[in-house]
C-alpha positions as CSV (number, residue, x, y, z in Angstrom):
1,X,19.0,-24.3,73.2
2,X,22.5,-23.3,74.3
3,X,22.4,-24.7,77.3
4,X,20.9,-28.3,76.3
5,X,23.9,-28.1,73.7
6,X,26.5,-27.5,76.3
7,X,25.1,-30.4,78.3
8,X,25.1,-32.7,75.8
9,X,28.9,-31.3,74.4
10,X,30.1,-32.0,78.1
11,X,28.8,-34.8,78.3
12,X,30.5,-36.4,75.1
13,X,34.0,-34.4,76.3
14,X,33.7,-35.4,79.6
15,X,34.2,-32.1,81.2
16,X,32.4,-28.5,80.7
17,X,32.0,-27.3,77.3
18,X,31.2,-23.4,77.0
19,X,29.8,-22.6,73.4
20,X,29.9,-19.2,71.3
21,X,27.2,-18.5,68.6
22,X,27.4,-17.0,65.0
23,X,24.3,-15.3,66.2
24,X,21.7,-14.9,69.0
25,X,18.0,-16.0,68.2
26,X,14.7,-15.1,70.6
27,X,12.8,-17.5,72.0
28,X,10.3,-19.3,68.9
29,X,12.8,-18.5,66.1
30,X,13.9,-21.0,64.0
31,X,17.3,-21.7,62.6
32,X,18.7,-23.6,59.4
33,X,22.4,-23.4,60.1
34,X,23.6,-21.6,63.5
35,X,27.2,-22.3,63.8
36,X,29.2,-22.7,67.2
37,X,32.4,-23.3,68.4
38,X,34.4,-24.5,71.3
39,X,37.1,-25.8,72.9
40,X,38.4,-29.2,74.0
41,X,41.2,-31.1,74.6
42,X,39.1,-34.3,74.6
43,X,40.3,-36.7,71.7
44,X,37.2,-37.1,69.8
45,X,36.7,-37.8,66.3
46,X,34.7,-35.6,64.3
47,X,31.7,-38.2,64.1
48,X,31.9,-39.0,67.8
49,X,31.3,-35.6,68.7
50,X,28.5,-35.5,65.7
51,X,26.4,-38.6,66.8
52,X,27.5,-38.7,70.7
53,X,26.0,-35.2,71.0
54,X,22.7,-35.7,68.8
55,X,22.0,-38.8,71.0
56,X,21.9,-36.9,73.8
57,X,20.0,-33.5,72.5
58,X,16.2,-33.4,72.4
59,X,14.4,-34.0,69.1
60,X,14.0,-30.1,68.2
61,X,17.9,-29.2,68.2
62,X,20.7,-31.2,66.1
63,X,24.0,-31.3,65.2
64,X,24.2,-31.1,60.9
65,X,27.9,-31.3,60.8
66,X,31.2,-30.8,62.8
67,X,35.1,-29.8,62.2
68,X,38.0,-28.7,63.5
69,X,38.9,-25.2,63.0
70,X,41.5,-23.3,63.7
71,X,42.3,-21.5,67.1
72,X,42.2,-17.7,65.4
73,X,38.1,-19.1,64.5
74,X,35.3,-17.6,66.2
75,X,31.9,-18.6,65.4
76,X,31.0,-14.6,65.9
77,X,33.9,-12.5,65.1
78,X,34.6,-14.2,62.2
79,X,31.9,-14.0,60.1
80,X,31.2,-12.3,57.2
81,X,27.6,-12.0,56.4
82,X,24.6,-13.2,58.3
83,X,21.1,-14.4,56.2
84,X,18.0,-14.7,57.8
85,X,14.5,-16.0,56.1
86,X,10.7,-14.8,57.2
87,X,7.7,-16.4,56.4
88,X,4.4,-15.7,56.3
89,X,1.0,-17.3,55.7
90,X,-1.2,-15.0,53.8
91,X,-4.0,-16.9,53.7
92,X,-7.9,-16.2,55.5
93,X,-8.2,-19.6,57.5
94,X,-6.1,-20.3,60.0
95,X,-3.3,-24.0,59.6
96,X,-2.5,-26.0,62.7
97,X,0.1,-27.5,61.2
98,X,2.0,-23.8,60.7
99,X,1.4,-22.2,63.8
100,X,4.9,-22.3,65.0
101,X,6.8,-22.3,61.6
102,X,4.9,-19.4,59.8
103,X,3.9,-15.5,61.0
104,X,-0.3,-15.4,60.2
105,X,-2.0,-12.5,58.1
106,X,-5.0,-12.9,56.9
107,X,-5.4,-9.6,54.9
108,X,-3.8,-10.1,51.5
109,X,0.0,-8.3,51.3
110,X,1.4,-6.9,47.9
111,X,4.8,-8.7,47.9
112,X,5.7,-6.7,45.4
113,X,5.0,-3.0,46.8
114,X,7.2,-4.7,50.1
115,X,9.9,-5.6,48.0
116,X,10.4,-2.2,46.4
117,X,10.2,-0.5,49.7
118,X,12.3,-2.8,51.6
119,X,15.3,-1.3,48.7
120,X,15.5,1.4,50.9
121,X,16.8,0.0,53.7
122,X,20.0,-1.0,51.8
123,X,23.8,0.1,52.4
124,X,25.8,1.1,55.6
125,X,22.9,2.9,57.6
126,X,22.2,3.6,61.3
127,X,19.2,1.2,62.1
128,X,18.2,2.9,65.6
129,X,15.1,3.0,64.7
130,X,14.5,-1.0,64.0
131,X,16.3,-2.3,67.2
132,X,15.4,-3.1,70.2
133,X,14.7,-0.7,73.1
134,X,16.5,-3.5,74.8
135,X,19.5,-4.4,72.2
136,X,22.8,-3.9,73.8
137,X,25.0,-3.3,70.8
138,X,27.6,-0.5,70.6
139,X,26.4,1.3,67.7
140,X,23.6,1.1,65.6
141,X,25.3,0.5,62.2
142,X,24.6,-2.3,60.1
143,X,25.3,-3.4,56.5
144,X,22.4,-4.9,54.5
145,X,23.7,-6.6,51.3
146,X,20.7,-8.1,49.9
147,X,17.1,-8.1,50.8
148,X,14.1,-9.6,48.3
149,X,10.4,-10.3,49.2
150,X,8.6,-12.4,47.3
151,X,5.3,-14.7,47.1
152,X,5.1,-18.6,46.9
153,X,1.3,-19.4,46.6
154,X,0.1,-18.7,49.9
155,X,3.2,-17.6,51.8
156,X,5.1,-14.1,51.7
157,X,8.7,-14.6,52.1
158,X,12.0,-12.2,53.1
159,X,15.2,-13.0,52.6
160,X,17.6,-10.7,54.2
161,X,21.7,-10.9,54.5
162,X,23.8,-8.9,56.1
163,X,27.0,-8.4,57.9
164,X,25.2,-8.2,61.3
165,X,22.0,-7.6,62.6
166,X,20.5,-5.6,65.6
167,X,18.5,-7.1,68.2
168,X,14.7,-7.9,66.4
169,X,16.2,-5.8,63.3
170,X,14.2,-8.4,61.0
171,X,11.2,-8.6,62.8
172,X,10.8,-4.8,63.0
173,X,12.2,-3.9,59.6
174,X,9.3,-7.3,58.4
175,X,6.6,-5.2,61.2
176,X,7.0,-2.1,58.6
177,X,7.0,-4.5,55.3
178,X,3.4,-5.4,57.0
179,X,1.9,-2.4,56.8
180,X,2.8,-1.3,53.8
181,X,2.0,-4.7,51.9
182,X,-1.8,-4.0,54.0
183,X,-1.4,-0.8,52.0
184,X,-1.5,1.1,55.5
185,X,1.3,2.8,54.6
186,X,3.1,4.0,51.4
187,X,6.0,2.5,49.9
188,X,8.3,5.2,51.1
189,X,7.5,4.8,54.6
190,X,10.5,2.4,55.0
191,X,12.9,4.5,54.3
192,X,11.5,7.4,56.5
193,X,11.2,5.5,59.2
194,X,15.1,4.7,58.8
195,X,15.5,8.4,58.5
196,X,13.6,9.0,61.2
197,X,15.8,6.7,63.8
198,X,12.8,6.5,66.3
199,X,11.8,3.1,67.0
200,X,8.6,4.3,68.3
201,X,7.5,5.8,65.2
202,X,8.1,2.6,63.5
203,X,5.9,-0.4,63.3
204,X,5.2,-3.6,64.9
205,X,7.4,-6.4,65.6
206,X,6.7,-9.5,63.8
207,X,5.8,-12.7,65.0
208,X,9.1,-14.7,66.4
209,X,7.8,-17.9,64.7
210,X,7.8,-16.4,61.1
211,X,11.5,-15.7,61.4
212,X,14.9,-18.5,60.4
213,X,18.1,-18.3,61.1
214,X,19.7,-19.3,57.6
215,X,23.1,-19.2,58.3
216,X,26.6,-17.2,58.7
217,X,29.2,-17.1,55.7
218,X,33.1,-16.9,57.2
219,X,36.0,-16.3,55.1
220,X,37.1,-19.2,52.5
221,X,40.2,-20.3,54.8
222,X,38.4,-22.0,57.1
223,X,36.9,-24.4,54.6
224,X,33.4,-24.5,56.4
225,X,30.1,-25.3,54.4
226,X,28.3,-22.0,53.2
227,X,25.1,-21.1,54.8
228,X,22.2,-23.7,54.5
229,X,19.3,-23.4,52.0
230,X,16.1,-22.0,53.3
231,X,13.9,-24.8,52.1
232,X,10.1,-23.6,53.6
233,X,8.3,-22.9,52.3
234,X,9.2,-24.3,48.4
């Protein structure tokens, strides 16, 4: 995605444009409002930039909004919070028309014994043991503000905001919600796995396509639009 969004920036500035995220997604997630930023000294209205740059992206990736920010912005450093939004289809059959926009479980999940558990995992806490063997960040200390889990007829929904996140942080903490929504696990196991900082004692990670980049929150200053609403499922 980056890179079609660079090529299609340039192409409206007429020279290179080099981007900077709010947040890095893997390969099959989703996202409701990633911000970016960059620089340019090309003189370009804000809805030149807006529909030059859609008309040149492919149909999956667009442009919602643009606007000039000041030079002390960064679409990373300056963020506050962080949300993110995982769904899942809990239902026996199989839908092609979810495939790539829900996680699939066919064995019924207690939303409610996921929610309670997932409580644990709030606060100021070293998450080493949902991260990434891979992740490359400096320390393993994140902030989780808020998380809820909930049902909408057939779906199981997360909705988790924090000040930063971990590389696969949601899909592994949403790995552990799994199994103890199966009732594989008890509701405390969240937490001790937390405790335990081991990823390999920890569960699986979830399914990419199940996961959505809601949106970052930055300071009121900078007179952005707040984070966009997760609409799927409703």
């Amino acid at each position: 995605m980056q890179g079609e969004l660079e090529t299609a920036l340039s192409s409206v500035a007429d020279h290179a444009v080099r981007t900077q995220a709010a947040g890095r997604t893997d390969a099959g997630v989703h996202a409701y409002g990633q911000v970016i930023h960059f620089d340019s000294p090309a003189a370009r209205g804000e809805y030149a930039w807006l529909l030059g740059t859609n008309s040149r992206l492919p149909p999956d990736i667009s442009l919602r909004w643009v606007q000039e920010v000041p030079r002390d912005f960064s679409a990373r450093h300056s963020a506050l919070a962080r949300s993110y939004h995982y769904v899942i289809h809990n239902h026996r059959g199989r839908s092609a028309l979810l495939m790539e926009r829900a996680a699939w479980i066919t064995f019924e999940l207690d939303a409610v014994a996921m929610h309670r558990a997932a409580q644990d995992l709030l606060g100021e806490r070293d998450f080493s043991a949902y991260r990434a063997v891979e992740c490359q960040s400096s320390t393993p200390m994140r902030n989780v503000h808020a998380i809820q889990v909930r049902r909408s007829g057939e779906f199981v929904v997360m909705d988790i905001r924090a000040n930063a996140f971990l590389h696969h942080m949601v899909r592994n903490i949403m790995g552990v919600l799994i199994d103890i929504g199966q009732g594989r696990r008890p509701e405390s196991w969240a937490g001790e796995v937390l405790q335990g900082r081991d990823r390999t004692q920890a569960g699986i990670t979830a399914p990419a396509q199940g996961l959505y980049f809601v949106g970052p929150e930055y300071p009121q200053r900078y007179g952005l639009p707040g984070p966009a609403r997760a609409w799927f499922p409703p």
